[in-house]
Backbone bond lengths (Angstrom), bond angles and torsions (degrees), N, CA, C in turn:
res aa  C-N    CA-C-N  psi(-1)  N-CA   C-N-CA  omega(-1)  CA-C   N-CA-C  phi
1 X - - - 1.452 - - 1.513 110.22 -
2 X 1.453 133.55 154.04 1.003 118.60 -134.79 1.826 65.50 -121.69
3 X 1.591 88.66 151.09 1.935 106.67 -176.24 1.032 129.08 -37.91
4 X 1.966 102.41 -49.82 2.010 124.87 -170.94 1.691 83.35 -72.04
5 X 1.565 120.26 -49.50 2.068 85.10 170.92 1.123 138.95 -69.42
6 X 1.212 128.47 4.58 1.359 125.45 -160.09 1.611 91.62 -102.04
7 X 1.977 115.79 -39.72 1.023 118.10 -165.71 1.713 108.92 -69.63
8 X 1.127 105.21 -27.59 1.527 107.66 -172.82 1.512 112.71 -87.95
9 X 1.128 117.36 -21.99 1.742 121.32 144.20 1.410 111.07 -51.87
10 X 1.072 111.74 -81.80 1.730 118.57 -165.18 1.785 103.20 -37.63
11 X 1.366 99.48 -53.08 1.571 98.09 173.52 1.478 131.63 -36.54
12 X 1.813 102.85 -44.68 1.183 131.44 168.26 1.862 120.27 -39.77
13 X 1.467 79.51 -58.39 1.341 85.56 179.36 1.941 120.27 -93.91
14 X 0.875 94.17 -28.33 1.818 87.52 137.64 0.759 141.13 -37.28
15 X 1.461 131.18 -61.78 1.065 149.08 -172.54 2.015 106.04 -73.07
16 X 1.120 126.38 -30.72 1.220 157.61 -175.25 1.528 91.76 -72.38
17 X 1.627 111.12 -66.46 1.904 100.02 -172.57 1.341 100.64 -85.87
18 X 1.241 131.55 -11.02 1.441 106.64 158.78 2.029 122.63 -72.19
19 X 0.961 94.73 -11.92 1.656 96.72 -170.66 1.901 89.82 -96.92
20 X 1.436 113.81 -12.83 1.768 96.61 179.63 1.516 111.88 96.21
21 X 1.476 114.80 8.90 1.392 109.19 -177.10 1.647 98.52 -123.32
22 X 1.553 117.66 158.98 0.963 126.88 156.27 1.488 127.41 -90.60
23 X 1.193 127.67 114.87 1.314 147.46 -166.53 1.727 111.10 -96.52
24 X 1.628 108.57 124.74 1.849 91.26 158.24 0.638 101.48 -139.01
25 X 1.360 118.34 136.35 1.301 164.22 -177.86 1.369 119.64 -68.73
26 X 1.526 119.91 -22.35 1.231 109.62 173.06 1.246 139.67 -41.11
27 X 1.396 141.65 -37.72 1.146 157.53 -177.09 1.877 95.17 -56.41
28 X 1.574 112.99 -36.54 1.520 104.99 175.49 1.753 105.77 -67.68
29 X 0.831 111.67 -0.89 1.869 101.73 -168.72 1.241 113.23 -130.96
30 X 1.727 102.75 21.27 1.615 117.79 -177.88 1.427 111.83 -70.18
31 X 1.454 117.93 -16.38 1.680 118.58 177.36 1.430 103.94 -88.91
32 X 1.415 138.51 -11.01 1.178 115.79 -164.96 1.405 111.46 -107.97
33 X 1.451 113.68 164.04 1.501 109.88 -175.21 1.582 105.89 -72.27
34 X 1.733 125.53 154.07 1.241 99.37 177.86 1.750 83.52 -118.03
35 X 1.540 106.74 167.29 1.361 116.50 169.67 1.655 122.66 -85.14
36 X 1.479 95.98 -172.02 1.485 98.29 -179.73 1.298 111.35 -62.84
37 X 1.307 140.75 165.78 1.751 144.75 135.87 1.823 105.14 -16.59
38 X 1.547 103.61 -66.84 1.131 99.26 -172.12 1.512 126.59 -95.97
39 X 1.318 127.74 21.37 1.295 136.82 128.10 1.192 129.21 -73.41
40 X 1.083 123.91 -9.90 1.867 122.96 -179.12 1.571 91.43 -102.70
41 X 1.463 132.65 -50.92 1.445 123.26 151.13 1.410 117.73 5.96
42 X 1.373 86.80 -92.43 1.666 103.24 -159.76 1.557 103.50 -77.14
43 X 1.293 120.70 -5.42 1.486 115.21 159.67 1.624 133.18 -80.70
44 X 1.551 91.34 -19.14 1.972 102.74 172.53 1.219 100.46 -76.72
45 X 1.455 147.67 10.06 1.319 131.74 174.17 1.480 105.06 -88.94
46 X 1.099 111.86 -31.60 1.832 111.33 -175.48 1.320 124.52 -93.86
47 X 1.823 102.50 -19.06 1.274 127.11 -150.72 1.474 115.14 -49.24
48 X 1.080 158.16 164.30 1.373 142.69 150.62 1.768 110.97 -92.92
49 X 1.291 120.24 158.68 1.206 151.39 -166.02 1.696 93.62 -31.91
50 X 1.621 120.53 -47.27 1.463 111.93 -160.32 1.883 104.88 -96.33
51 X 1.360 102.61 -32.85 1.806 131.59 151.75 1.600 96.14 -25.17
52 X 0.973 127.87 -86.43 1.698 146.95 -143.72 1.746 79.14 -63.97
53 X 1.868 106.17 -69.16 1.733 85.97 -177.01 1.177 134.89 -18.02
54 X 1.604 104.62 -68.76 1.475 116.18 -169.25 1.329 102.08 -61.96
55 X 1.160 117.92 -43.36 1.723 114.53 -166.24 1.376 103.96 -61.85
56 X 1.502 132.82 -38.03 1.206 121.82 -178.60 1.809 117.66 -70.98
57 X 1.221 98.09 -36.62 1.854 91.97 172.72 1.074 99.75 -70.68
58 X 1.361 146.27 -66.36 1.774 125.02 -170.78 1.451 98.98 -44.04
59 X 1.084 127.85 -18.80 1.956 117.39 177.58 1.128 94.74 -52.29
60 X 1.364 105.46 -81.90 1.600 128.20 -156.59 1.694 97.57 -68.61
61 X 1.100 135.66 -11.60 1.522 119.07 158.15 1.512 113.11 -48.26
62 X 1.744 89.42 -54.98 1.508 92.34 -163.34 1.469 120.89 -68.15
63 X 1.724 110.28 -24.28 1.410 102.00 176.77 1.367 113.20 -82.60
64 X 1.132 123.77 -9.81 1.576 132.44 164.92 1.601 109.98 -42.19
65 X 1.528 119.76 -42.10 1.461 130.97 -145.42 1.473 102.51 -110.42
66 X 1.342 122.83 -13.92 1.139 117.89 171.78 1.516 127.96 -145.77
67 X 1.625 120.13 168.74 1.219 113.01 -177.93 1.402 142.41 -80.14
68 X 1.339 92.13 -3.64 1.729 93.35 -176.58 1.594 97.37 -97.02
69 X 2.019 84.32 163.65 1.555 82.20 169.58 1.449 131.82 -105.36
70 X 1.455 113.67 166.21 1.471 109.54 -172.38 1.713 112.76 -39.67
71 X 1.588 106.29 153.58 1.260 116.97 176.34 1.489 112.31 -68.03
72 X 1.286 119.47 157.51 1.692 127.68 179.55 1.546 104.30 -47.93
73 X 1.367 100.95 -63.97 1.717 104.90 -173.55 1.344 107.79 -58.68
74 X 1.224 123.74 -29.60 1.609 112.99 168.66 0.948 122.00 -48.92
75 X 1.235 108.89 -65.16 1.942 124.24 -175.38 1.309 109.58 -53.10
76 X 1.623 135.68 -16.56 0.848 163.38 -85.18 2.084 86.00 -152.12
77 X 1.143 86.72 -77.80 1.860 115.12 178.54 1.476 97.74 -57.27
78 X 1.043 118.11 -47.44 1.386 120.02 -160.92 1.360 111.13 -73.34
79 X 1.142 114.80 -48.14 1.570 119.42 -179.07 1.481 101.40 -79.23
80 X 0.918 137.58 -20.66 1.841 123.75 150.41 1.258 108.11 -64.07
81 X 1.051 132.12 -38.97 1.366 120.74 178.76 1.532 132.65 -67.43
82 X 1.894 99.39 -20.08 1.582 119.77 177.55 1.016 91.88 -71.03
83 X 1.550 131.72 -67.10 1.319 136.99 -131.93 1.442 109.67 -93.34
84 X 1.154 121.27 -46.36 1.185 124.35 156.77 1.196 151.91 -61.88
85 X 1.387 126.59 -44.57 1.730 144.88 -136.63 1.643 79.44 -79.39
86 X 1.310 121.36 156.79 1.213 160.45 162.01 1.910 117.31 -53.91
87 X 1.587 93.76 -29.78 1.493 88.77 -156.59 1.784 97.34 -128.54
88 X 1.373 109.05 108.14 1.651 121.56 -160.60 2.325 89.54 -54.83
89 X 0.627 129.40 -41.91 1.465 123.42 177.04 1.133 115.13 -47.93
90 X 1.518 120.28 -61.25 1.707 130.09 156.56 2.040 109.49 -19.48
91 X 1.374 86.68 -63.83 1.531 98.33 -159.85 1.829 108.02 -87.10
92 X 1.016 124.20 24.05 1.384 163.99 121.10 1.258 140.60 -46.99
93 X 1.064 110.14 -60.57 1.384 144.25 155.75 0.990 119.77 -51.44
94 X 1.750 115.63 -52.59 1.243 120.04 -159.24 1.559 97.39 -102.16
95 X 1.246 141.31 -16.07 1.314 139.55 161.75 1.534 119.07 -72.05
96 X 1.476 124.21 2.57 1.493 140.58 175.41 1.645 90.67 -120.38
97 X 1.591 120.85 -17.93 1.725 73.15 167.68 1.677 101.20 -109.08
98 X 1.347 109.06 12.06 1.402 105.70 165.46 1.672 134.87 -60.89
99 X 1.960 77.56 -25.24 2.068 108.05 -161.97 1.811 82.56 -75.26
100 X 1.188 119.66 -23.82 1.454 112.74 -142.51 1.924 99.28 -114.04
101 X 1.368 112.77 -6.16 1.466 117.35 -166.42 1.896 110.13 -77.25
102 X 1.489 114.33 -18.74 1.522 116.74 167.58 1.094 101.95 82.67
103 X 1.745 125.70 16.73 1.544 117.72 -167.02 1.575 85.99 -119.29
104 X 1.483 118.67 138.57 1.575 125.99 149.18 1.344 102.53 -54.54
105 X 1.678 140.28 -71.64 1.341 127.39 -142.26 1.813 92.80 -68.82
106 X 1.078 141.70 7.62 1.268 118.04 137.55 1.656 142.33 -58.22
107 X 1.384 105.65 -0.04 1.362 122.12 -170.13 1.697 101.81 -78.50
108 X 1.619 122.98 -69.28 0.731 114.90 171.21 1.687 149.87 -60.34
109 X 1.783 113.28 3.65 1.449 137.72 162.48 1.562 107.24 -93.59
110 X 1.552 134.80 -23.68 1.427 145.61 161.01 1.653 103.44 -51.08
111 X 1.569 89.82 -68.49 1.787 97.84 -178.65 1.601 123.91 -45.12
112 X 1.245 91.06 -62.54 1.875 102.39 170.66 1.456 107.14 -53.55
113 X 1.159 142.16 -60.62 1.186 141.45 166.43 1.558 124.78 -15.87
114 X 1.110 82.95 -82.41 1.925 99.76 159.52 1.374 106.01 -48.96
115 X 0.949 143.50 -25.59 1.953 118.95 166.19 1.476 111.00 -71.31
116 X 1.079 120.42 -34.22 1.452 135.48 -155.46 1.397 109.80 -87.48
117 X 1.676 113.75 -43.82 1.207 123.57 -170.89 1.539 119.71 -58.07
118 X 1.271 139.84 144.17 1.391 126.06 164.56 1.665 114.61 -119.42
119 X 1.414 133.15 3.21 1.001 142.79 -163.02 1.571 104.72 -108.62
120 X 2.044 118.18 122.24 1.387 94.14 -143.80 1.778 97.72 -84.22
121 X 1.468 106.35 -14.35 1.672 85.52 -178.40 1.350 116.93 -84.54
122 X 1.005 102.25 13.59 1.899 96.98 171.59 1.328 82.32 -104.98
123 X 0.964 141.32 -59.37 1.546 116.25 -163.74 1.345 109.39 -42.13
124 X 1.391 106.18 -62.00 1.608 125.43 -178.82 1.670 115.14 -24.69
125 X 1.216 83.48 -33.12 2.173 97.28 -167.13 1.227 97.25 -103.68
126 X 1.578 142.71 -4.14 1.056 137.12 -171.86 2.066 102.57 -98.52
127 X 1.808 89.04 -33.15 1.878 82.58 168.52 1.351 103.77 -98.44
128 X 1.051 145.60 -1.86 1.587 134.99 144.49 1.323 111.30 -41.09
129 X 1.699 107.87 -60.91 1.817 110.45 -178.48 1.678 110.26 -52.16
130 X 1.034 122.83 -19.48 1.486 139.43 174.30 1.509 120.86 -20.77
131 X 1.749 68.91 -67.51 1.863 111.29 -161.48 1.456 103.38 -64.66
132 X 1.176 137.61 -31.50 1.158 139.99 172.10 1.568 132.94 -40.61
133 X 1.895 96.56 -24.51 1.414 114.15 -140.53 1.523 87.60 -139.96
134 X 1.025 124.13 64.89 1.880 133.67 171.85 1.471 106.33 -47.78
135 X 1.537 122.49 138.29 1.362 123.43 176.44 1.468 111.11 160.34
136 X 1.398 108.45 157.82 1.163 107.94 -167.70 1.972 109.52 -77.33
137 X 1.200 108.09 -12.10 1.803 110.72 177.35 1.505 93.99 -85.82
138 X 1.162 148.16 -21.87 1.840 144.21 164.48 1.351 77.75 -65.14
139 X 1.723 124.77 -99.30 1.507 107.92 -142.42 1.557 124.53 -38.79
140 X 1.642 99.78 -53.87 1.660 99.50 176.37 1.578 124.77 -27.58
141 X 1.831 96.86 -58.44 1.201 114.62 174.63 2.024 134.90 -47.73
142 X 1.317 103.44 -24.66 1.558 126.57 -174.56 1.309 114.69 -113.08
143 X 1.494 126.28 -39.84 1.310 111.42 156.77 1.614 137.88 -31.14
144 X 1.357 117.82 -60.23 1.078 122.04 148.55 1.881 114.72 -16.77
145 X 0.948 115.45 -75.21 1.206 113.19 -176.92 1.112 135.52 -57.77
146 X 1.490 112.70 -0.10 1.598 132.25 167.54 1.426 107.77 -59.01
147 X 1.410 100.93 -2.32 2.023 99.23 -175.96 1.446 111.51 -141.82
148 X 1.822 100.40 5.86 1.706 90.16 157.01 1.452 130.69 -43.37
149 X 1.436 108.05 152.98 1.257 105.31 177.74 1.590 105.01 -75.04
150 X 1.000 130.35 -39.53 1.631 132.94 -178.67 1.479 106.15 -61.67
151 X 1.694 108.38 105.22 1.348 109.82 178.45 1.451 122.77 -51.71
152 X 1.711 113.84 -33.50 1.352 117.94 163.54 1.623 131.19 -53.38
153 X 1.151 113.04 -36.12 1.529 127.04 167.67 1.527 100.46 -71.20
154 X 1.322 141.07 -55.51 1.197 135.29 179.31 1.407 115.64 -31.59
155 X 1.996 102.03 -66.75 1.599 99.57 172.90 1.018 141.65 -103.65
156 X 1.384 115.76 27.39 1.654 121.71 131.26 1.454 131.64 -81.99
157 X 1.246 117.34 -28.35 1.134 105.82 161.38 1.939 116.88 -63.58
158 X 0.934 108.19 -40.76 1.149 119.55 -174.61 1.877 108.26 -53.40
159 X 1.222 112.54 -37.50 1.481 142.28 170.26 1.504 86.35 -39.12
160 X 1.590 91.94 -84.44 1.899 105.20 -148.29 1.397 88.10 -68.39
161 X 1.103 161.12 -18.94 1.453 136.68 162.62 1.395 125.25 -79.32
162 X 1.402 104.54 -12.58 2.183 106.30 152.18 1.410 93.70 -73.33
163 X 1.287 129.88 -53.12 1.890 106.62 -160.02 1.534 96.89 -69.88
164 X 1.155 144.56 -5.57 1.316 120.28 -161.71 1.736 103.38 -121.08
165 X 1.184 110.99 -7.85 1.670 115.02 159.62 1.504 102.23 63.98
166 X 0.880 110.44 49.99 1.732 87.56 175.78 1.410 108.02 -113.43
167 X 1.188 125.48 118.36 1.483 147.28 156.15 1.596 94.61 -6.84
168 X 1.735 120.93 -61.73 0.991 80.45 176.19 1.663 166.10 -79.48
169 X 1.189 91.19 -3.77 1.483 113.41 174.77 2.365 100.76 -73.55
170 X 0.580 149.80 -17.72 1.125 149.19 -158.53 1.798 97.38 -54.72
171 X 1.169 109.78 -75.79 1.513 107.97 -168.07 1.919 110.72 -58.97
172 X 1.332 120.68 -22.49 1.338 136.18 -179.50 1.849 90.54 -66.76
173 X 0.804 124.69 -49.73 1.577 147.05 -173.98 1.426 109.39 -61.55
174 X 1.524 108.91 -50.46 1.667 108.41 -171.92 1.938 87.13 -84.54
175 X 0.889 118.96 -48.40 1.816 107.74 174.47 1.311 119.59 -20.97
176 X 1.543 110.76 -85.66 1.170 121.78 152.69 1.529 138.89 -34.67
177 X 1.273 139.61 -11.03 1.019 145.11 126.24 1.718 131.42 -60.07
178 X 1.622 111.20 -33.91 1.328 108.07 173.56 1.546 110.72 -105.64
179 X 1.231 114.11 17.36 1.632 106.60 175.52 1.416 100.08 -115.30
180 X 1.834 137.53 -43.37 0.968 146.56 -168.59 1.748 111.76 -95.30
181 X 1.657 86.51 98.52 1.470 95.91 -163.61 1.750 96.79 -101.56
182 X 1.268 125.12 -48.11 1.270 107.91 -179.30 1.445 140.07 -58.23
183 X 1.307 106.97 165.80 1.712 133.06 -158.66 1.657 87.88 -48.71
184 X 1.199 135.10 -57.35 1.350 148.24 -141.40 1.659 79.59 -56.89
185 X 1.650 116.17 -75.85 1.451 115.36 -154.09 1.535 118.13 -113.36
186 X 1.853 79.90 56.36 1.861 91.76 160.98 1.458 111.92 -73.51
187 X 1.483 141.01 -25.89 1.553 138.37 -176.42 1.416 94.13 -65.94
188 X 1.297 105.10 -53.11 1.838 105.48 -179.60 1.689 100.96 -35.43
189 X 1.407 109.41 -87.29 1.514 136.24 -164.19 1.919 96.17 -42.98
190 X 1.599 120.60 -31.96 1.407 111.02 -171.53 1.709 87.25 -91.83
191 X 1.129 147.45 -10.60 1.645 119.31 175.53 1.834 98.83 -88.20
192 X 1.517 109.86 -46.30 1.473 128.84 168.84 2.408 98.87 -14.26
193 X 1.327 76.94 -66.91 1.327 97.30 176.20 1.992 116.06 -47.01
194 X 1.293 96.17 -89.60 1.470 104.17 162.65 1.495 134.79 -32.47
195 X 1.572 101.65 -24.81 1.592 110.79 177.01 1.701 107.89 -79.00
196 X 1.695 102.20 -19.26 1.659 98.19 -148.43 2.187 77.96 -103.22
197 X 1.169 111.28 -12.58 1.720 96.95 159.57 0.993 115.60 -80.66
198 X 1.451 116.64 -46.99 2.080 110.68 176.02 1.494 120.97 -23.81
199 X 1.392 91.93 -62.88 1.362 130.74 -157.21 1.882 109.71 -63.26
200 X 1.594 94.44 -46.65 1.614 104.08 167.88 1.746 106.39 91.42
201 X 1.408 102.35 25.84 1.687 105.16 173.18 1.539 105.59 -62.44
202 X 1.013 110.94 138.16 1.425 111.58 -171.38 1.773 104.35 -97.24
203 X 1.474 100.11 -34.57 1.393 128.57 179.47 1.641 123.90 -59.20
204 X 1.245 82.44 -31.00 1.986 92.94 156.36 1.172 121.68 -70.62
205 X 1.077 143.67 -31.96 1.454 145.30 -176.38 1.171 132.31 -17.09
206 X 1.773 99.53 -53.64 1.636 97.00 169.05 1.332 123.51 -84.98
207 X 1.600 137.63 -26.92 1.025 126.25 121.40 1.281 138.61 9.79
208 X 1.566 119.87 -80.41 1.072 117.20 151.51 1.229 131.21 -74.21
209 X 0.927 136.37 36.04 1.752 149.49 157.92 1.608 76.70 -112.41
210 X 0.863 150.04 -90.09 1.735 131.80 -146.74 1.549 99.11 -57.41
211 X 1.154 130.95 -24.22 1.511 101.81 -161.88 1.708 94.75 -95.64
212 X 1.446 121.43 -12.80 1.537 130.75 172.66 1.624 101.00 -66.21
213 X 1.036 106.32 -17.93 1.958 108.05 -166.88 1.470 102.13 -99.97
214 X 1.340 95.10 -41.73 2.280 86.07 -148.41 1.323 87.05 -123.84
215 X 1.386 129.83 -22.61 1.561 122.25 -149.25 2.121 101.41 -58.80
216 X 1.545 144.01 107.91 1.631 157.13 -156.84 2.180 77.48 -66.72
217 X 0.988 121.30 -20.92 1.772 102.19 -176.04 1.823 99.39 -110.63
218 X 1.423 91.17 145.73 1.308 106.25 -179.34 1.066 125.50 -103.88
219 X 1.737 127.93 -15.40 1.116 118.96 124.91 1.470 134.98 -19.55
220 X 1.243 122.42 -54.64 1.480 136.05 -168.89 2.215 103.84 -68.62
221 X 1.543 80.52 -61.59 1.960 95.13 158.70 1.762 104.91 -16.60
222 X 1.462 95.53 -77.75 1.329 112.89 -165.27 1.344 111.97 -49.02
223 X 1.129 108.68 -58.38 1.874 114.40 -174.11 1.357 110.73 -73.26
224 X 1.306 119.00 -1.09 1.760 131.73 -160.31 2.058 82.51 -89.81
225 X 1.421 105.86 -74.07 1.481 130.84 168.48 1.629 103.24 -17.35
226 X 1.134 106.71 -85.25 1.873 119.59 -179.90 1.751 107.54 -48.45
227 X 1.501 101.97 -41.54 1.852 82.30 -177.20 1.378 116.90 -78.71
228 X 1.248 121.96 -18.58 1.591 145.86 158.39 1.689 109.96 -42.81
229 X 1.352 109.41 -42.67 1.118 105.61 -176.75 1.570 129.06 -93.82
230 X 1.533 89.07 0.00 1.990 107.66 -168.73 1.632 91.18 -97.93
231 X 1.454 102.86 -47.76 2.037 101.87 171.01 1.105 132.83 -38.00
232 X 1.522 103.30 -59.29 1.621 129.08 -152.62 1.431 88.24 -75.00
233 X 1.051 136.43 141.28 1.616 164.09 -138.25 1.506 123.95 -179.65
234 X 0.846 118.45 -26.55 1.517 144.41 164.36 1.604 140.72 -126.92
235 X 1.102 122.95 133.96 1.739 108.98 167.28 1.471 112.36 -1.45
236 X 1.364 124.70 119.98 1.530 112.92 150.66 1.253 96.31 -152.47
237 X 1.350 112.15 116.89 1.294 128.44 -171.00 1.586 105.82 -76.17
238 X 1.533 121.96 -30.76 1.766 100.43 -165.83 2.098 85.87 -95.97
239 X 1.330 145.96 -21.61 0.846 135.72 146.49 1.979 132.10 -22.84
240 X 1.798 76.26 -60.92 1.941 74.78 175.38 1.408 94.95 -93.65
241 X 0.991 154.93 6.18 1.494 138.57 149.92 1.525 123.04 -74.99
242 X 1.312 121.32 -19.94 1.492 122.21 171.13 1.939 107.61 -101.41
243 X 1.497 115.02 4.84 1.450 104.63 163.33 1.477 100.24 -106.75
244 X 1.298 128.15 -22.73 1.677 127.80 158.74 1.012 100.70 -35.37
245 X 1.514 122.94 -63.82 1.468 116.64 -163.18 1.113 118.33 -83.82
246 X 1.604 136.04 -6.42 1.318 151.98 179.05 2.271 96.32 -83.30
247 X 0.932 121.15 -32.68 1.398 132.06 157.65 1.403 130.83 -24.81
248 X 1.652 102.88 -44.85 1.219 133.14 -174.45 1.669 105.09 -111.64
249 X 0.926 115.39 24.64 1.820 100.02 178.24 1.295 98.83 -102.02
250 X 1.450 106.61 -177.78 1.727 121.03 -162.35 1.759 96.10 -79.83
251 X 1.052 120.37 -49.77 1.497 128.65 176.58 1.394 103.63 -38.67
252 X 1.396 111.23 108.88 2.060 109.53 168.96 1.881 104.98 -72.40
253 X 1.400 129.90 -28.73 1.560 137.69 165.11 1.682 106.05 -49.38
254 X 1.405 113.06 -55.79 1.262 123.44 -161.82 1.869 99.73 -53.73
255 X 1.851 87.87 -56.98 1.626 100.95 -139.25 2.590 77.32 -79.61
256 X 0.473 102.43 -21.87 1.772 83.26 170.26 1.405 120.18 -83.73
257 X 1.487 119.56 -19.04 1.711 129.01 -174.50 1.625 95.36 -83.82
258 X 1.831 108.66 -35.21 1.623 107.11 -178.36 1.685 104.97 -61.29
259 X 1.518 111.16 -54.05 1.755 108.92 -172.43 1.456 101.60 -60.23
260 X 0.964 123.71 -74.68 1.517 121.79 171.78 1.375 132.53 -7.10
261 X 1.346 94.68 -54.87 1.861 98.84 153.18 1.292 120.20 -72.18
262 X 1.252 111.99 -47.65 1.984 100.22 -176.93 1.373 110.62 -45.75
263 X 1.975 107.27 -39.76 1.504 116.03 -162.08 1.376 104.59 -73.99
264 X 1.309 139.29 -14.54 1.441 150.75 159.73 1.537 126.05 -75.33
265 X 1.698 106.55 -24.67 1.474 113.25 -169.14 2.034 85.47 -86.67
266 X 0.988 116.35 -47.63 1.449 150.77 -161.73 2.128 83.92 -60.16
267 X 0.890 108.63 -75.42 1.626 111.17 -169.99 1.849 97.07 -53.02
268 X 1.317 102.74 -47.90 1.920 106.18 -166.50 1.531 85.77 -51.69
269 X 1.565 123.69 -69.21 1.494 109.58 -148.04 1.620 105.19 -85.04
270 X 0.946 106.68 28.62 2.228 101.34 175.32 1.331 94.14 -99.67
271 X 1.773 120.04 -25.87 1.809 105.70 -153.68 1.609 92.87 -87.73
């Protein structure tokens, strides 16, 4: 690949961890051939700073495309590359192609990582890589962080413990929803939400009837609506009376996630 592209990528994604988001870039490297697993390997050892980039998205192309999981010595490369590399983009990179390698013993080089790390979108992408890897050493591990001080760590962790449903996080979940009331960590309070429908707490309910009523973010509204509708299992009259009225709000997200649930609460109790 010729340099002026590589540089105007890298920029790309610069520009990306300075703004706090994770960016991929693949779609820029959709013309080029990519190599084996174990040629891009043994090429991140020499690679230079913009080298290692590219080499790591053809990684994660390739584990994108198929079912097995990365080789030992891969996972191997990779977690030197988290923990170590010099250049927080690298180690970015390499914690998204960790999310993407299909191997558990990546769990425990993710974890370690994340103590060490101080840069928040690699952290950020390091509990994304998380989510991949369901289990009771992830939940243990992320709960805790339901009370970081870094509102960003709050609601991602909070994220990967809605995708991963585990019972045990449920009451850690309703906490964090009724203690963390401000504007800052409504994403928190809307996965908070979503985790406690996965999950099937029944015990949230009214909870979520308050955060369907009063909760100032509409995000939260929304996911309040949908977990309402994964619960409700039976008749509940002040339930379908506060997504009736969620029907009619200014939010067009809100007022279709509200019918949606009735039309789900409505199918559960006919069968």
């Amino acid at each position: 690949m010729k340099k002026t592209q590589l540089s105007a990528i890298t920029y790309l994604l610069r520009l990306a961890l300075v703004c706090g988001v994770t960016l991929n870039p693949q779609p820029y490297f959709a013309q080029r051939p990519i190599a084996t697993e174990q040629t891009i390997v043994a090429n991140l050892a020499t690679a230079d700073e913009e080298q290692r980039l590219a080499l790591l998205v053809d990684l994660s192309a390739i584990f994108k495309t198929r079912l097995t999981p990365a080789r030992p010595h891969t996972i191997a490369v990779l977690t030197n590359l988290l923990q170590t590399d010099a250049v927080p983009l690298i180690r970015t990179q390499a914690a998204r192609a960790l999310e993407l390698a299909g191997d558990s013993t990546a769990v425990d080089a993710l974890l370690a990582a994340f103590k060490t790390e101080r840069e928040m979108t690699t952290r950020k992408t390091i509990l994304y890589a998380l989510a991949s890897y369901p289990g009771p050493q992830i939940t243990a591990a992320l709960l805790p962080l339901l009370n970081h001080k870094e509102q960003e760590i709050r609601a991602t962790a909070a994220y990967v413990l809605a995708e991963q449903a585990d019972t045990a996080a449920a009451k850690p979940l309703l906490d964090l929803l009724r203690k963390r009331r401000k504007e800052a960590d409504a994403f928190a309070r809307s996965q908070a939400v979503r985790g406690l429908g996965r999950i099937g707490f029944q015990a949230a309910t009214p909870l979520l009837l308050e955060a369907l009523q009063n909760d100032k973010a509409q995000i939260v509204k929304r996911e309040a609506a949908i977990a309402l509708g994964w619960l409700t299992t039976e008749p509940a009259p002040t339930v379908l009376s506060a997504l009736r009225a969620a029907t009619s709000a200014d939010d067009p997200y809100l007022r279709e996630a509200a019918q949606a649930a009735i039309d789900k609460i409505n199918n559960h109790t006919s069968l």
